[in-house]
N, C-alpha and C positions, 0 to 999 in steps of 0.2 A: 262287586268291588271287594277289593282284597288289602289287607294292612299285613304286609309283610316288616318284621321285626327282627333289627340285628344285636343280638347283645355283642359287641364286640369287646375287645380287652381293653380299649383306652377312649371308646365313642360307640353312643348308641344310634344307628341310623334305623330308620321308617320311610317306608316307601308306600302309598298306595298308589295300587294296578287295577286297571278297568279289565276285561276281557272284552278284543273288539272281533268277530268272528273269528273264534279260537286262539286269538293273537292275546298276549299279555302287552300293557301298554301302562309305561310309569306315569301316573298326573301329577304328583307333585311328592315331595321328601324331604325331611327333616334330617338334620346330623345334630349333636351337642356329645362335645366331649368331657371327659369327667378323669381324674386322677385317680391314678391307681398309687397304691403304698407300696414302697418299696426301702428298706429298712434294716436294719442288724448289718448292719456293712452286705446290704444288698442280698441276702441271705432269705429273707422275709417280703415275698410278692402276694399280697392280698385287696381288696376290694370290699369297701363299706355296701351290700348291696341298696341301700337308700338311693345310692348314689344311680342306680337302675333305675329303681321306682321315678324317682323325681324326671328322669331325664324322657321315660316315658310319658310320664302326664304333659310333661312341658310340648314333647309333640304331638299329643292331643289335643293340646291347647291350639297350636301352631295352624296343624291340618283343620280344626274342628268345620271349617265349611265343609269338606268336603269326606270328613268319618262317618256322616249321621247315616250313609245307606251299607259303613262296612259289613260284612255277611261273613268274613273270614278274617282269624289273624291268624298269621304262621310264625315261626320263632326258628329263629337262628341264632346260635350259642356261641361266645368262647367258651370249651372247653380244656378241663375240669369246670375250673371253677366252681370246686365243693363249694355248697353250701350243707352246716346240720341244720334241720328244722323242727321246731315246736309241732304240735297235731295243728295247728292253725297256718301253719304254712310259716311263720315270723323267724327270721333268722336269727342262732345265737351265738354266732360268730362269723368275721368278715368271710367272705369268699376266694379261699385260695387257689390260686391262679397257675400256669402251667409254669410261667416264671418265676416259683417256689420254690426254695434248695432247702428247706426246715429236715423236710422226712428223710432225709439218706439213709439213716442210722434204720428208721421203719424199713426204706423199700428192702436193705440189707437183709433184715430178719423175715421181711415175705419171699425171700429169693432164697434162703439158708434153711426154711422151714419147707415152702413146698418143694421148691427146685427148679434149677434155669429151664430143664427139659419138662416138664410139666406144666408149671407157666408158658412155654412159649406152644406147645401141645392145644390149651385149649384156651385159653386167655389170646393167643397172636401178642403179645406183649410181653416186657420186660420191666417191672418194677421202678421207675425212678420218682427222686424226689417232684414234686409238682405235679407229674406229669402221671399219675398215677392215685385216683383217688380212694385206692384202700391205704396207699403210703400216708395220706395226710389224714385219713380218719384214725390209724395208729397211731399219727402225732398227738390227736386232739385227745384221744384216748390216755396216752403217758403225760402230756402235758395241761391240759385243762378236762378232767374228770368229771368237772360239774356241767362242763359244754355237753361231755360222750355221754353223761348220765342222763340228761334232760333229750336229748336227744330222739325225736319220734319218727324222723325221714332223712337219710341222705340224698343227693340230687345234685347236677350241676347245673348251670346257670339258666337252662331250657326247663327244670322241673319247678325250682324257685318260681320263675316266671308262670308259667300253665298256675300252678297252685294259687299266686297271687290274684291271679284273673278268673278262675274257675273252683278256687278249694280243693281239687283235687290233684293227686302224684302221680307222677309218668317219668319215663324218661324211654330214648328212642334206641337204635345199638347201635347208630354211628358216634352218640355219644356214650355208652354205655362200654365200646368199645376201650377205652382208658380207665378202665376199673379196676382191672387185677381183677375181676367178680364175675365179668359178664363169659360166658361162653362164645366166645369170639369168632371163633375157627369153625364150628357148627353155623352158627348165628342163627339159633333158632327161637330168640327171644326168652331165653331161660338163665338165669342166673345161673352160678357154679355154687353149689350148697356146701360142697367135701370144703373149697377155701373158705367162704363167707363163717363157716361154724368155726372151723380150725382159729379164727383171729376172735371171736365171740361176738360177729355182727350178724344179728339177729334177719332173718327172712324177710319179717315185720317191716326192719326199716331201711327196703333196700325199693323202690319205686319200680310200680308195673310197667314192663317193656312192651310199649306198641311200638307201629309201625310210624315212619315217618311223618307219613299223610294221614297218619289218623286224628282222629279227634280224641280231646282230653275232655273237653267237656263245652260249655259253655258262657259268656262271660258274666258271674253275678248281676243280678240284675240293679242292685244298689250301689255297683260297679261302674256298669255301663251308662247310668245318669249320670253321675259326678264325672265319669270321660267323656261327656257328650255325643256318646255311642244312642240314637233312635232304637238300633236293634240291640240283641244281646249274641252278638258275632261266635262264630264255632273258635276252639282254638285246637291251631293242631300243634304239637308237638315240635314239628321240625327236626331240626339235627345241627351237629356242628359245621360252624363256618366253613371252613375251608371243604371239606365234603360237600355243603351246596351250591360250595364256590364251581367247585369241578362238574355238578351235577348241572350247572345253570350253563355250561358251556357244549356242556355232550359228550363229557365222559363218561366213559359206557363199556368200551371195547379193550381186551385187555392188551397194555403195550401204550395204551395213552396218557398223555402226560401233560401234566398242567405247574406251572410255578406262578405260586398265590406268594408277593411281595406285599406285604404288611407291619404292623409291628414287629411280628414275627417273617421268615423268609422260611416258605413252605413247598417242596417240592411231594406231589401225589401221582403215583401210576396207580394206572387200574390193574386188577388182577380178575384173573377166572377161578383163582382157589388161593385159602389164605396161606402166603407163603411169610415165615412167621423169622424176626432174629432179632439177638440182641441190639443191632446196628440201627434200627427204626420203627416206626409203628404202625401198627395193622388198624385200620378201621374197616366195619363193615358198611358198604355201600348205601347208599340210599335206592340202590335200582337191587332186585332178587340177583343170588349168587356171583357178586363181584365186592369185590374189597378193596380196599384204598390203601398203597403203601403213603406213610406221614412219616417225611423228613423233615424237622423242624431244627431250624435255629432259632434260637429263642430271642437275638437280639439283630435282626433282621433290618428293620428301617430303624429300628432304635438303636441300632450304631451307627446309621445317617446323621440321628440328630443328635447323639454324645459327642462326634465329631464335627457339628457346626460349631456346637455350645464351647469345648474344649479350645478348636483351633478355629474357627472362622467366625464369630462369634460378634464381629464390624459387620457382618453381614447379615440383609436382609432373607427370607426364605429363597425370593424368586432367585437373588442374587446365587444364591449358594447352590439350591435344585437345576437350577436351568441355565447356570455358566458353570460356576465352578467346580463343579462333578461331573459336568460333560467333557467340558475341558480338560479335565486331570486323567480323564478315561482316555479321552482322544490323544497325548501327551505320551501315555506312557503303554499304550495300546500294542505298540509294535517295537516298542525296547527294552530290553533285559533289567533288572533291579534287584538289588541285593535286596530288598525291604519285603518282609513278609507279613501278614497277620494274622496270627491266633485266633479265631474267630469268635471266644466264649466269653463278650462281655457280659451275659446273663446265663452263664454256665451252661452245662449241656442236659437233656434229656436222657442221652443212653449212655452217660457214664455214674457208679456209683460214687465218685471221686468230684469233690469240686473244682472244678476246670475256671479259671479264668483268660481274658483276653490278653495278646502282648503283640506289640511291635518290636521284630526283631531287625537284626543286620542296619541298622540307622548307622549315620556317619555325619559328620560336619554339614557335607555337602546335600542333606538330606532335604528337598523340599515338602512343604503338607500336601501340595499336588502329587508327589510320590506316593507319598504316605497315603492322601486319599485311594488312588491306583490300589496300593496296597490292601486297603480295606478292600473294595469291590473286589479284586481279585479272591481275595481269602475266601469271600462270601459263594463267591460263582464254585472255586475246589469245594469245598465243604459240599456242597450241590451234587457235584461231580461224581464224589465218591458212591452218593446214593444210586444215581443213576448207571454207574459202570457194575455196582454190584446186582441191581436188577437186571440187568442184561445178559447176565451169565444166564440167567434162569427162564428170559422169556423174549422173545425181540420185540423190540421196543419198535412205534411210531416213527416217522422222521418229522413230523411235527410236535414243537411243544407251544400250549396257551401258556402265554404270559400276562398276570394283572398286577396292579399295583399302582400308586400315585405316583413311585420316583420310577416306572418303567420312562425309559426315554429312549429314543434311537441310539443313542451312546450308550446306554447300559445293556441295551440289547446286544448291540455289537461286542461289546465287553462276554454275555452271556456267551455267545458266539463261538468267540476264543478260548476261553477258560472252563466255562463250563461244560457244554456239549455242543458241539457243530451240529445243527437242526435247523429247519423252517421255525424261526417265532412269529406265533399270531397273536396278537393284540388285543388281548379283551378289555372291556370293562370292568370293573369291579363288580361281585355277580355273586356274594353270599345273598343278599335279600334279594335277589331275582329268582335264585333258586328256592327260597322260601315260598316265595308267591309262584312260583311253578310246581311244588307240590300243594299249596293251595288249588291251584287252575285242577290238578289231579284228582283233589276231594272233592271239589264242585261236579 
């Protein structure tokens, strides 16, 4: 039995999996979602990690008939999601999120001090705010001293977690990949020493890089009573979501392609070598020598639901998910529109510049069904761009996996046209599947 675990950015899901003659097989799972802070005229994306903790006990509480024989947990992360941490694991300030624009003024000075071509050399990355967590440990550094001073671990949302459950620090290079720290382009599991000194963040407190499917440790044993855990389950490590999003599908081969619709709208090809720009980002695979290109927009379904809130707001979810966005697609699918949308209502990741969202070219005559069109269009180009610049460089699949909850036949058709003309296949939602598929791994 396996307790696969998703810290996601806006909800924590738990799934446990049987293994039935090599088959993974879900019995039952838990969701509860939790509020993320978002703040400073939107400026400020971070997370109380309590708000973890709790959401985890509560589906232990949920599951507990059927935790008592787990033998594994595996973790799956939103990253960043810096957390610094005391020697005890206890966090001493909120967990800042990829949806962060605080550090610009940081990433600026990790980009001016080593250099675009050095960073993207052995990091695969480009410094930005959020999305980069030596960017926000330089924040916490200039701005709250007594956080950077006390400080005895950095980690993102997969070390916090291992720690809370075992005592011990880890972190895996699919998520270590978004450091500015990690040696990316090798991915040989070794930190980059020349940058971590250069900025004055000590060796000490930078978390041991295992493997995906390794084990951190075990879960304490005065732990696992109070969760109603009989055993004291291994925990492994895991890696970031969308990585085990693509892993849980069978991305593997390089030219394949996966768009994870979420909070966020994430397009990943796999690669055979890390090919590195300031346009998007590199992670290292969970399978040996391939790596994930990560094109994120950072307000992906979260421009779904600023735009029910905004303009359809009379409307119930199903109403707005399952007519009014099919419709609006289907409407304006096959006719011309002066109406365009900006895509960056939670700014961008690879620009140093704060980018906001805009609807342009409006007129009298402008309906929200336009305007919605407009949004889904904006989202699919933005898409676009990523996928036409990986193509120069390697040929792509004619299939792309699509997941998400607002995938629908209409937005697929929408992806279709706008995005890339390809076969879409349909999956599931598959971060905590891939969790508990590197679990099936360690067993």
């Amino acid at each position: 039995m396996i307790l696969a675990v998703d810290i996601g950015t806006t909800s924590m899901k738990m799934g446990v999996f049987r293994i039935e003659n090599g088959t993974l097989e879900l019995v039952r799972q838990f969701s509860q979602e939790y509020k993320v802070n978002i703040y400073n005229e939107g400026l400020f994306g971070d997370i109380e990690q309590e708000k973890w903790d709790k959401a985890f006990v509560s589906g232990c509480k949920e599951l507990q008939d059927i935790t008592g024989e787990i033998e594994v947990i595996a973790l799956s992360g939103t990253t960043p999601g810096l957390t610094a941490m005391d020697k005890s694991g206890n966090a001493l300030y909120p967990a800042i999120l990829m949806l962060d624009q605080r550090s610009s003024v940081q990433a600026k000075q990790i980009i001016d001090t080593i250099g675009a071509e050095k960073l993207l050399q052995y990091t695969g990355n480009m410094p930005v705010a959020g999305g980069c967590s030596l960017a926000s440990i330089l924040w916490l550094r200039d701005k709250m001293p007594d956080v950077f001073r006390k400080t005895y671990m950095f980690g993102h949302s997969n070390t916090y977690f291992a720690s809370r459950l075992t005592g011990n620090f880890a972190i895996d290079p699919s998520s270590a990949s978004l450091t500015a720290i990690y040696n990316t382009a090798a991915n040989d599991h070794t930190w980059n020493e020349d940058i971590a000194r250069t900025f004055g963040i000590s060796m000490n407190q930078l978390p041991k890089i295992i493997h995906t499917y390794d084990s951190v440790g075990t879960v304490l044993p005065k732990l696992a009573k109070e969760l109603g855990l009989k055993k004291e389950p291994y925990v492994l490590i895991g890696g970031n979501d969308a990585t085990l999003a693509a892993y849980s599908v069978g991305i593997k081969e390089p030219g394949e392609i996966i768009n994870v619709n979420g909070t966020c709208e994430i397009t990943l090809i796999c690669l055979g070598k890390c090919l590195s720009s300031p346009n998007y980002n590199v992670r290292a695979h969970v399978i040996p020598n391939r790596w994930l290109t990560l094109h994120v927009l950072n307000a992906g379904g979260i421009a779904l639901e600023w735009f029910k809130t905004v303009f359809c707001s009379e409307m119930s979810e199903d109403e707005f998910f399952k007519k009014f966005l099919p419709d609006s697609i289907e409407q304006w699918l096959g006719r011309d529109s002066s109406v365009t949308y900006v895509p960056y209502l939670m700014g961008s990741r690879y620009s140093r510049e704060t980018l906001k969202a805009e609807f342009l070219g409006l007129t009298r005559q402008t309906t929200r069904e336009e305007m919605m069109a407009a949004l889904i269009r904006g989202l699919c180009e933005y898409q676009k761009l990523h996928i036409k610049e990986i193509s120069g460089y390697l040929q792509l699949k004619k299939q792309i996996h699509v997941t998400g909850g607002s995938v629908t036949p209409a937005f697929i058709k929408a992806k279709k046209k706008w995005m890339w003309n390809a076969e879409y296949i349909e999956e599931e939602q598959s971060s905590m599947k891939g969790a508990a598929m590197l679990a099936q791994k360690f067993l």
